[in-house]
N, CA, C and O atoms as a DFTB+ gen file, in Angstrom:
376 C
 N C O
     1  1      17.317      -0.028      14.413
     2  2      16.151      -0.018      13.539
     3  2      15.143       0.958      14.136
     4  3      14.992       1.154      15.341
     5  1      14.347       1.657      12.962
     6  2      13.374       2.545      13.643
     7  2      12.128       2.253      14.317
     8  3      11.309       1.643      13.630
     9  1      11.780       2.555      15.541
    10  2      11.035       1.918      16.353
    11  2       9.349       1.803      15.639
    12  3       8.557       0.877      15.459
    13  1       9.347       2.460      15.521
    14  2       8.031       2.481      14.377
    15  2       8.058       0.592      13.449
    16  3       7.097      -0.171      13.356
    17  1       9.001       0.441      13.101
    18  2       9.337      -0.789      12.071
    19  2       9.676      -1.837      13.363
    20  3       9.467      -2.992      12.992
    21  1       9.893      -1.807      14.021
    22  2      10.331      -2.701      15.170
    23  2       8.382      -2.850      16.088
    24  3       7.855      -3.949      16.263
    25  1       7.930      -1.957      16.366
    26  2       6.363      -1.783      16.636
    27  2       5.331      -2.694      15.361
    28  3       4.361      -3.378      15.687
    29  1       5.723      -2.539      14.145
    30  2       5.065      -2.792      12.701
    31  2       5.458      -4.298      12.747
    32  3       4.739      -5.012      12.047
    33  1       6.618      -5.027      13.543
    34  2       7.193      -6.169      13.031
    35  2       5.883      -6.890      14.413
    36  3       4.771      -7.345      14.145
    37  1       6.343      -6.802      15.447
    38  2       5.574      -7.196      16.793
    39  2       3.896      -7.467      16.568
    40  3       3.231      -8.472      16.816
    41  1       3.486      -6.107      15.977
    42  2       2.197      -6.203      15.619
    43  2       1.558      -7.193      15.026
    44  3       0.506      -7.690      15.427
    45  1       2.514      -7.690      13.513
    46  2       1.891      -8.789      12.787
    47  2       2.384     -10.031      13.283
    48  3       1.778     -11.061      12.985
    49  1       3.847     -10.092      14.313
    50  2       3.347     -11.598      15.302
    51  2       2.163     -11.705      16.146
    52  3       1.715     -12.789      16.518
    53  1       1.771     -10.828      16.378
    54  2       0.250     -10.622      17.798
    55  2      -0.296     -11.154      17.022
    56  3      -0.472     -12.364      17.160
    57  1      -0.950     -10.259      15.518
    58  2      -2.150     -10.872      14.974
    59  2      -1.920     -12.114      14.402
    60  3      -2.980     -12.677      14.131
    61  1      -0.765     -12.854      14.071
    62  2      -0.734     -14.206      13.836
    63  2      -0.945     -14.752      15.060
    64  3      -1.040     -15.980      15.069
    65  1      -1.054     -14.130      16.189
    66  2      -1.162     -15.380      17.156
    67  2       0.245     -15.905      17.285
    68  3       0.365     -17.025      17.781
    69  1       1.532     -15.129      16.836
    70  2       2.776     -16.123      16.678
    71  2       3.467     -15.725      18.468
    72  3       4.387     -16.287      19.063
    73  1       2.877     -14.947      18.769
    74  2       3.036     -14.044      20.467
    75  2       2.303     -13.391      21.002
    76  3       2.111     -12.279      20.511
    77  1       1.532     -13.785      22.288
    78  2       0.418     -13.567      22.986
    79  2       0.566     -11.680      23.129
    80  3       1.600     -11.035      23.298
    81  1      -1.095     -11.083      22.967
    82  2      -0.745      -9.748      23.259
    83  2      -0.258      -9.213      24.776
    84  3      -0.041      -8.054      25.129
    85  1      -0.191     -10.052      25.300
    86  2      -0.012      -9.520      26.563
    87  2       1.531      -9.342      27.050
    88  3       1.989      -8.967      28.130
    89  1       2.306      -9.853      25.554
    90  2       3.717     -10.142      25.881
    91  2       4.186      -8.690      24.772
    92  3       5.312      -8.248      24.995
    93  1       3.564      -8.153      23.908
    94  2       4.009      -7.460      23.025
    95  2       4.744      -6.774      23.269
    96  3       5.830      -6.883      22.700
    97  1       4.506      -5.564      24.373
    98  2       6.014      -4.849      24.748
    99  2       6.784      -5.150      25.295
   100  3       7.812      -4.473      25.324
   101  1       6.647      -6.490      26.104
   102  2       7.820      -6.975      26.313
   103  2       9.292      -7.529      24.836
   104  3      10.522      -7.498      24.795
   105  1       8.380      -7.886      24.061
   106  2       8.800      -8.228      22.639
   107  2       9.493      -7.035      21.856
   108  3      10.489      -7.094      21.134
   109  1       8.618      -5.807      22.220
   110  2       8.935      -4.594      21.622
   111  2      10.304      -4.004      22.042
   112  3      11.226      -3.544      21.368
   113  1      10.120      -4.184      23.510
   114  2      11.747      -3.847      24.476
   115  2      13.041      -4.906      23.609
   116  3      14.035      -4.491      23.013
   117  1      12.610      -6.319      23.798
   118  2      13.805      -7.247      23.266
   119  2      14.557      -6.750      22.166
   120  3      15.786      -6.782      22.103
   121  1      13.537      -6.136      21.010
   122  2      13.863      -5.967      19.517
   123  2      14.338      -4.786      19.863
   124  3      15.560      -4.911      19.787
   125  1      14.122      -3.871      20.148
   126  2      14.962      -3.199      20.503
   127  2      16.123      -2.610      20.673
   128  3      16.763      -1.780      20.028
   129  1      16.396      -3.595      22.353
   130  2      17.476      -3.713      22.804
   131  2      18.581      -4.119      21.640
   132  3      19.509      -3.377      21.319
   133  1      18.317      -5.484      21.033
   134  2      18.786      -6.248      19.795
   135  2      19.390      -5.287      18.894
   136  3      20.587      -5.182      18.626
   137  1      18.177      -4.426      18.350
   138  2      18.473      -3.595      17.552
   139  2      19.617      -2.116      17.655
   140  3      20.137      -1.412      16.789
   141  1      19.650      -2.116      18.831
   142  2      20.195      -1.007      19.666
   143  2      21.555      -0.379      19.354
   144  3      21.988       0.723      19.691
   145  1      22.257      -1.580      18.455
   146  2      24.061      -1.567      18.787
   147  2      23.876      -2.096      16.452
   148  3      24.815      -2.462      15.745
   149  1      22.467      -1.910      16.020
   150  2      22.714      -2.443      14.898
   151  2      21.803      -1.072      13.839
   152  3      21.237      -0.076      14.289
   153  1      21.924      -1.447      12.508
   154  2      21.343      -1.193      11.608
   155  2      20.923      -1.531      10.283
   156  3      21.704      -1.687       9.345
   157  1      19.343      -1.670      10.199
   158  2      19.240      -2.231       8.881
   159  2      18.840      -0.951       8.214
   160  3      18.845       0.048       8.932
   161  1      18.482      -0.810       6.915
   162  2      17.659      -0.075       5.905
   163  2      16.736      -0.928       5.311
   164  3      16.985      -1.983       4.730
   165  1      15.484      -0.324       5.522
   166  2      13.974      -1.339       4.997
   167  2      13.117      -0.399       4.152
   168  3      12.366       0.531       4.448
   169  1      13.564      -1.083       2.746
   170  2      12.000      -0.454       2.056
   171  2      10.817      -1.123       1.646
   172  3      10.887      -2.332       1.424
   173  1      10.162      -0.758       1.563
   174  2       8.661      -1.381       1.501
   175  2       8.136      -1.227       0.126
   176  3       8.766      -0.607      -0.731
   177  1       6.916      -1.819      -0.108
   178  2       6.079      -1.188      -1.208
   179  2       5.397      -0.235      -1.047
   180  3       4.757       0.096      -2.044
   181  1       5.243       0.478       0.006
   182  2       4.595       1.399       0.404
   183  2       5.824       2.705      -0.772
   184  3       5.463       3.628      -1.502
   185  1       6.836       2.339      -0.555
   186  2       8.061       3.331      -0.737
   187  2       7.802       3.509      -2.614
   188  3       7.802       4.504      -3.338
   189  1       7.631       2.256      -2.856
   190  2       7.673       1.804      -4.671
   191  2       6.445       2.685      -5.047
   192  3       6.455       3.605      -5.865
   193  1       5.335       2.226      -4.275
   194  2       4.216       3.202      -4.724
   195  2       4.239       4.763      -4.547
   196  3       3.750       5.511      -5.393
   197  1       4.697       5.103      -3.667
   198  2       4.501       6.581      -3.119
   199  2       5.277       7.291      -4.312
   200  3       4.724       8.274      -4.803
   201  1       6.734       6.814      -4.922
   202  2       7.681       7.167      -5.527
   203  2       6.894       7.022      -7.283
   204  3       6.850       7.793      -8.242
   205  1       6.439       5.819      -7.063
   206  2       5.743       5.962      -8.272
   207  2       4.384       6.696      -8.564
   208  3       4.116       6.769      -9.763
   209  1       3.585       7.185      -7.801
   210  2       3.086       8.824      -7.949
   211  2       3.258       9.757      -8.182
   212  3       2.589      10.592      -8.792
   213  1       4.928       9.795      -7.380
   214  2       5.377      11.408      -7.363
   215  2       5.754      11.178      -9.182
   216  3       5.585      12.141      -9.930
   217  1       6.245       9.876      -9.724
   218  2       6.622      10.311     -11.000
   219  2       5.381      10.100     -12.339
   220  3       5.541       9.963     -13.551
   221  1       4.325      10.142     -11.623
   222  2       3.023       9.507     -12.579
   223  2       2.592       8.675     -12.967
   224  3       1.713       8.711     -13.828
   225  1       3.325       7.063     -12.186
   226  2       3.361       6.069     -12.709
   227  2       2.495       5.194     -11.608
   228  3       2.962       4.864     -10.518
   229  1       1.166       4.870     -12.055
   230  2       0.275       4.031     -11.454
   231  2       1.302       2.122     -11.046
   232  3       1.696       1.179     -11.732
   233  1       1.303       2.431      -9.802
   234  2       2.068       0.975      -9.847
   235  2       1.259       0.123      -8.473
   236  3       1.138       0.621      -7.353
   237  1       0.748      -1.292      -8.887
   238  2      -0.285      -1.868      -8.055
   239  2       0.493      -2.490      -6.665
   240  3       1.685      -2.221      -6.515
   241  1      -0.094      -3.184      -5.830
   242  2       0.813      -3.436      -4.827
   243  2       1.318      -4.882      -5.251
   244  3       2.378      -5.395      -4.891
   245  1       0.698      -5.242      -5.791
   246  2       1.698      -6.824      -6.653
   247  2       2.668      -6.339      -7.692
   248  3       3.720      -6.926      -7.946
   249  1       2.354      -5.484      -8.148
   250  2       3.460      -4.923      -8.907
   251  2       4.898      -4.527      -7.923
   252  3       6.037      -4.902      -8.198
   253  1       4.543      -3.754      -6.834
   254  2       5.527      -3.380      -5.762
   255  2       6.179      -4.240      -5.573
   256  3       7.336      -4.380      -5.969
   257  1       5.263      -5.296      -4.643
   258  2       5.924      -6.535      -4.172
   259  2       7.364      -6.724      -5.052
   260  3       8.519      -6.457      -4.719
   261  1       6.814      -7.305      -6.332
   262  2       7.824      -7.979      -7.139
   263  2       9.364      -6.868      -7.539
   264  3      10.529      -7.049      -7.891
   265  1       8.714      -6.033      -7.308
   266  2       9.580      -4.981      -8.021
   267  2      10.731      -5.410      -6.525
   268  3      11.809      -5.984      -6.679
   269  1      10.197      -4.988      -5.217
   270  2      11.206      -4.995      -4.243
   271  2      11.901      -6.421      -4.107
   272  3      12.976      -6.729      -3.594
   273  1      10.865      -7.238      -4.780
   274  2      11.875      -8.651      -4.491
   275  2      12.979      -8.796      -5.166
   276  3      14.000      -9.284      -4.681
   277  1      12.813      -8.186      -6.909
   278  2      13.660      -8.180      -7.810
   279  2      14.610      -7.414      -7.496
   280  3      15.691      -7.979      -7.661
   281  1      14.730      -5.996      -6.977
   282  2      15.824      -5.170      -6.687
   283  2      16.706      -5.899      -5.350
   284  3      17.759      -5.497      -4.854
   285  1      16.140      -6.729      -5.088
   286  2      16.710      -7.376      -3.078
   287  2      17.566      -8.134      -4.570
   288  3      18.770      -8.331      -4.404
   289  1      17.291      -8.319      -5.207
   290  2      17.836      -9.714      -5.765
   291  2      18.875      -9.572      -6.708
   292  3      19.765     -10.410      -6.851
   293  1      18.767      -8.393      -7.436
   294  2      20.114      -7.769      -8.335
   295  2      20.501      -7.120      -7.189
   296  3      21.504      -7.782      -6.926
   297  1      20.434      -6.418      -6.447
   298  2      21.347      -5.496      -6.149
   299  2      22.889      -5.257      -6.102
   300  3      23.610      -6.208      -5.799
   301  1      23.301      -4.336      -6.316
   302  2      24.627      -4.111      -5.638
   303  2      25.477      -3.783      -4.538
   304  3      25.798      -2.627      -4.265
   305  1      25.839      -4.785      -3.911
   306  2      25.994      -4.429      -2.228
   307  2      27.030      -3.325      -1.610
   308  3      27.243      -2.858      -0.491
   309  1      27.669      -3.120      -3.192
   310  2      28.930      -2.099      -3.038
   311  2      28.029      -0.144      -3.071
   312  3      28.412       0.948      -2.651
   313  1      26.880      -0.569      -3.731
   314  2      25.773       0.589      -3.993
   315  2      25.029       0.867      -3.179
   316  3      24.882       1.942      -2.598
   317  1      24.261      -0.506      -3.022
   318  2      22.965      -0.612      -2.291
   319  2      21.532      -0.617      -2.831
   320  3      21.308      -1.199      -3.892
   321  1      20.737      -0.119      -2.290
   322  2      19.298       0.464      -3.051
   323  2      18.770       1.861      -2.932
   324  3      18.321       2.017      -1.796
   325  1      18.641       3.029      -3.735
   326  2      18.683       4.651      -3.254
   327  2      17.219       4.310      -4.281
   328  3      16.762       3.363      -4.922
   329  1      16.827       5.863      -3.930
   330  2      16.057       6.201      -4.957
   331  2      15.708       6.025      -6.132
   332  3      14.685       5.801      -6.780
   333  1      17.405       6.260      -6.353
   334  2      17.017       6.098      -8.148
   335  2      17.430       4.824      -8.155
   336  3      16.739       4.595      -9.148
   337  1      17.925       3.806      -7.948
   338  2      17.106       2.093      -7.892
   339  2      15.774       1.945      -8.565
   340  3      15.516       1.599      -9.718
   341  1      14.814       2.367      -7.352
   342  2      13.661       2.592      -7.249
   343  2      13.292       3.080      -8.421
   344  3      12.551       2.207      -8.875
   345  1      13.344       3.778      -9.041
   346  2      13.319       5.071     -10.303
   347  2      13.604       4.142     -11.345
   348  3      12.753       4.309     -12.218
   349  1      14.614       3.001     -11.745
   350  2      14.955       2.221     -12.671
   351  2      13.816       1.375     -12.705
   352  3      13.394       1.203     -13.849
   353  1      13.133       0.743     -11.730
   354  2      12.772      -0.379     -11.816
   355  2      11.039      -0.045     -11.619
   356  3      10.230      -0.973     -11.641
   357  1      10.726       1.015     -11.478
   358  2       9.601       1.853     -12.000
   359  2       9.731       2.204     -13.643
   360  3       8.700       1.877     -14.230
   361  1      10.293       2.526     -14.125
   362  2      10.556       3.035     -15.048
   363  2      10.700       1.723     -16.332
   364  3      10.218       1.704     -17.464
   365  1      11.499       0.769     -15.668
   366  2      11.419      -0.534     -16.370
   367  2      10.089      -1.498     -16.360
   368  3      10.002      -2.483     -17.094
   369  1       9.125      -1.118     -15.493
   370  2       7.949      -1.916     -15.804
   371  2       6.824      -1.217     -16.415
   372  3       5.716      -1.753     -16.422
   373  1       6.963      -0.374     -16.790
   374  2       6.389       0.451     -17.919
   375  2       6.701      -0.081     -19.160
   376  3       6.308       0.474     -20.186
């Protein structure tokens, strides 16, 4: 996993209080390591929105949300989720 997203995950246990800051890079090393021998693919709403700019399509971050929950939820595991996923399900909440 990309360390950036592994840094992004750590961060919001600190600010929950769910792991003291003083342990964070130690936390940061674990996930890591963990991650080291693996791979996920993570998209965000950050991804739904950005994509829905480039195509002119004002999309809110509750709108995102749902959109990524719904695509986690049809998907096709033989496919996956690409772009044009993304592109359908922009395009369908219009």
């Amino acid at each position: 996993m990309y360390e950036h997203t592994i840094i992004a995950m750590i961060d919001s246990l600190v600010k929950d209080n769910v792991i003291p800051k003083a342990k964070r890079d130690d936390a940061i090393r674990s996930l890591s390591a963990y991650w080291d021998d693996k791979m996920a693919v993570v998209w965000c709403t950050n991804d739904v929105i950005e994509r829905g700019k480039e195509k002119g399509i004002n999309i809110t971050e509750e709108r995102a949300v749902e959109i990524i929950k719904e695509m986690h939820h049809r998907h096709d595991c033989e496919y996956g989720i690409t772009w044009n996923t993304i592109d359908f399900y922009l395009t369908e909440s219009n």
